[in-house]
N, C-alpha and C positions, 0 to 999 in steps of 0.2 A: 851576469846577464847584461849583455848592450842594448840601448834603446834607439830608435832616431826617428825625425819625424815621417810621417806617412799622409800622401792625401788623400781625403776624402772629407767631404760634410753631409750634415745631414739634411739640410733642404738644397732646394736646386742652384737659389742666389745668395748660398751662403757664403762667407768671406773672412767671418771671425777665425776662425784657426782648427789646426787638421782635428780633424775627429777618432785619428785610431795613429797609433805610432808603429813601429817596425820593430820587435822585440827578438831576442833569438831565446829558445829554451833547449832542454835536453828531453828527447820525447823517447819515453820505453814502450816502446813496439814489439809483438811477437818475440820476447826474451831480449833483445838489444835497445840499445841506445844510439841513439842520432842527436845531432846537434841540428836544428832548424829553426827558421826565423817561423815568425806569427806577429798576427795584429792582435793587436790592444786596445780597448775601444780606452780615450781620455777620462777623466775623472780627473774635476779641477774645484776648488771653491771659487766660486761666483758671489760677490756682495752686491747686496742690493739697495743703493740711497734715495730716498727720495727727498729731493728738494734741499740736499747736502748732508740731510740725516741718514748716520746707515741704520738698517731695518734687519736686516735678514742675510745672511748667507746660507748657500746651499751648496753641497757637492752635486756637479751635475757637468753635461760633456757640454764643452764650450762650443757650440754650433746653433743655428738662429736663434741666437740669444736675444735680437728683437719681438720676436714672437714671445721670448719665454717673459721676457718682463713684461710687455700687454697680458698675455695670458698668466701667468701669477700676481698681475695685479686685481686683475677682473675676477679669477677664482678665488681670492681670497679676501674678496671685500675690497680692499683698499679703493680701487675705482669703481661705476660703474657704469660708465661709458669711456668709450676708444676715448671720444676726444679731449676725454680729462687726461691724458698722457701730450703733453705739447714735445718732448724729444728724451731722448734714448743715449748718451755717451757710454761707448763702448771703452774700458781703459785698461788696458793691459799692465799687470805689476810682474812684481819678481817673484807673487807668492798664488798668484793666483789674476782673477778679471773681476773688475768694478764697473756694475749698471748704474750708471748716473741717470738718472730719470727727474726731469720738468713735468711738475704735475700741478693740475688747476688747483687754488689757492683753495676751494672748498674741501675737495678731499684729503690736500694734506690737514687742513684744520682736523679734519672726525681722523686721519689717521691716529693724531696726537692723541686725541682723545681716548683712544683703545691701543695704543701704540703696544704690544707685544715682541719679543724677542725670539728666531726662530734658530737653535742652534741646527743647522742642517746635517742630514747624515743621506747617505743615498738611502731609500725607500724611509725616509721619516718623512712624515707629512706635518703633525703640530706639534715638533720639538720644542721645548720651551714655553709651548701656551702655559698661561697663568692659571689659569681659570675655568669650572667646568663650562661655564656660560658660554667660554670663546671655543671649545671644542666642539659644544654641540650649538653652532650659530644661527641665527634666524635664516629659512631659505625661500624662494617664493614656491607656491604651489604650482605646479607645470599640469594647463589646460589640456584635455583629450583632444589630439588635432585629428583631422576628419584622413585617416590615412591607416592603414595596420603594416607590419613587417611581417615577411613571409617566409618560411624555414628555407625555402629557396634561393633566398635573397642572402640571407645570413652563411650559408654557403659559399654562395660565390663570394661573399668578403670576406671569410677564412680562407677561401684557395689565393682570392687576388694579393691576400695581406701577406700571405710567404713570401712573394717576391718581392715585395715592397718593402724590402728591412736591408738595406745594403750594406748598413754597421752592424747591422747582427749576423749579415752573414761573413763578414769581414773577421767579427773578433767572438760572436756568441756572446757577448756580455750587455749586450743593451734591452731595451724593454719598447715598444712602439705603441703609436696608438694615431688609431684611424680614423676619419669621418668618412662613412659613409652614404652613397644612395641609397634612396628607397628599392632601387634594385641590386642592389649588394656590391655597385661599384665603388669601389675603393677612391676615392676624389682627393684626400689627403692623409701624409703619414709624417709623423714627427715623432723622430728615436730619440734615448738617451738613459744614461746610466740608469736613472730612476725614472721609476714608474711616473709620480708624479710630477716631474719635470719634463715626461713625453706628454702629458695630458695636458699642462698648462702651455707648451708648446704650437699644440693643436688648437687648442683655443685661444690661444694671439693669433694665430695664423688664420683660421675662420674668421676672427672679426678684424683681422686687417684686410682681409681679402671680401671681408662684405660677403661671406658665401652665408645665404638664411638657412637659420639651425632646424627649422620646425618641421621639419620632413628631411627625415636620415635618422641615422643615428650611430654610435660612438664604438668603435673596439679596440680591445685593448690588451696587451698580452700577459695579465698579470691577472692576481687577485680583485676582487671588488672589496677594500675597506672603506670605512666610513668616510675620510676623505677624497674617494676618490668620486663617491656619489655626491658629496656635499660638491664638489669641483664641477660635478655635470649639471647638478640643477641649479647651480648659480650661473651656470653658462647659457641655460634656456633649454638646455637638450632633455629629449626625454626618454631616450634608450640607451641606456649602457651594456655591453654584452660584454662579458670577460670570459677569458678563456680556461681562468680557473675559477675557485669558487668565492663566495661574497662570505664575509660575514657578520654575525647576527645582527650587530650596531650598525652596518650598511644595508642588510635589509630593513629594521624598522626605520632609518632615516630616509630611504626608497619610498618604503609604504608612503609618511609622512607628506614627501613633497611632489609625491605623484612620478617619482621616475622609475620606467619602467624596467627592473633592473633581471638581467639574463648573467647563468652561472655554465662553465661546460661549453661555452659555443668550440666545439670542435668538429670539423666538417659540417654533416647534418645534423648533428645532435648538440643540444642545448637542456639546458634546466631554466625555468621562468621563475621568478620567484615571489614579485610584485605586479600590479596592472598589469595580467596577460591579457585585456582584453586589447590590446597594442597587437597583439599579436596573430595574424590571419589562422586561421581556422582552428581556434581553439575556445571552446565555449565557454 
């Protein structure tokens, strides 16, 4: 098999490196064999230092990798706020991409404090946690805001979201995840190998972009597991819809911190599984 590079990234200003390469295979079709190229979406390890400490690596596709360090900084505690991140060095090796991150002297101090090791795997979310305590973390409780989501709405952001996945439709192997309007307009999408690195993605890029989380809400093309709710209600968000199902440890951690978490959104049809009262004409 030959590889070579391919362009494409996954946000519009992005600049870090191609997101899918040029592979050739042998594809068996109707009794024969062909030899033809195909995309690849990337899978690279990305480390992640703070303050010259490294913390964490993850496998995950090297594309706005600004957003991914705010947003897995902020979903996993480490900050919590944007401007406790002072800058971002992008560094290219021979084995993979180091996030050098500047962070305000407080939050590296509580880093140290709970410093954890996360050996990354695509879709691992608490590889390496220690602890049951750091698994199931403190989250805050997310207020009823004066607004409901309507099965109308969640439609059109399942139709808008097919089109919006241009590494997936590229190589089929990535995962997205969206913010959504209250009217099911698709506002932002950030792909990548793993789940969890599309969602931490989308929320750097929300709170670098200062887009306010508290009317919309989040979708996503995977499973709902317990990190992926723990990720939305430390982000402020309080609807998560997945396109597949959630489970049991993600619904009661849902219940718990008030996010309002959806199973199934596949065109019109969905399963609610926490506060449906989020959700327009359902009593």
């Amino acid at each position: 098999m030959t590889m070579a590079a391919r362009s494409g990234s996954c946000g519009p200003d992005d600049d870090s490196a191609a997101a899918a390469i040029t592979a050739s295979e042998w594809r068996w079709r109707d009794g024969a064999m062909a030899r033809v190229d195909t995309a690849l979406a990337v899978e690279t390890p990305i480390a992640l230092e703070y303050n010259g400490i490294a913390h964490a690596v993850m496998l995950a596709t090297p594309c706005d990798l600004e957003d991914f360090a705010l947003g897995f900084s902020l979903s996993e505690g480490i900050l919590t706020e944007p401007t406790d991140l002072y800058r971002v060095d992008v560094r290219k090796e021979a084995q993979g991409i180091t996030l050098a991150l500047e962070v305000a002297a407080g939050a590296f101090a509580a880093l140290k404090l709970r410093r954890r090791t996360l050996a990354g795997r695509t879709g691992c979310g608490i590889c390496g946690t220690e602890s049951l305590e750091q698994v199931l973390r403190p989250l805050p409780e997310l207020a009823q805001e004066n607004w409901q989501l309507s099965a109308a709405a969640l439609a059109v952001a399942n139709a808008d979201l097919s089109g919006a996945q241009p590494l997936s439709q590229q190589t089929g192997a990535t995962h997205a995840a969206a913010w959504c309007a209250t009217d099911g307009k698709v506002v932002l999408v950030r792909e990548d190998v793993g789940r969890h690195n599309a969602l931490d993605k989308l929320i750097g890029a929300l709170r670098r972009s200062r887009v306010p989380v508290d009317r919309g809400f989040a979708l996503i093309t995977s499973r709902a597991s317990v990190e992926m709710v723990q990720k939305t209600a430390t982000a402020g968000i309080c609807i998560l819809a997945a396109v597949s199902a959630p489970t049991s440890l993600a619904l009661q951690v849902a219940q718990r911190s008030g996010v309002t978490l959806i199973g199934f959104a596949r065109g019109a049809a969905f399963s609610v599984y926490t506060h449906r009262a989020r959700i327009a004409a359902v009593p």
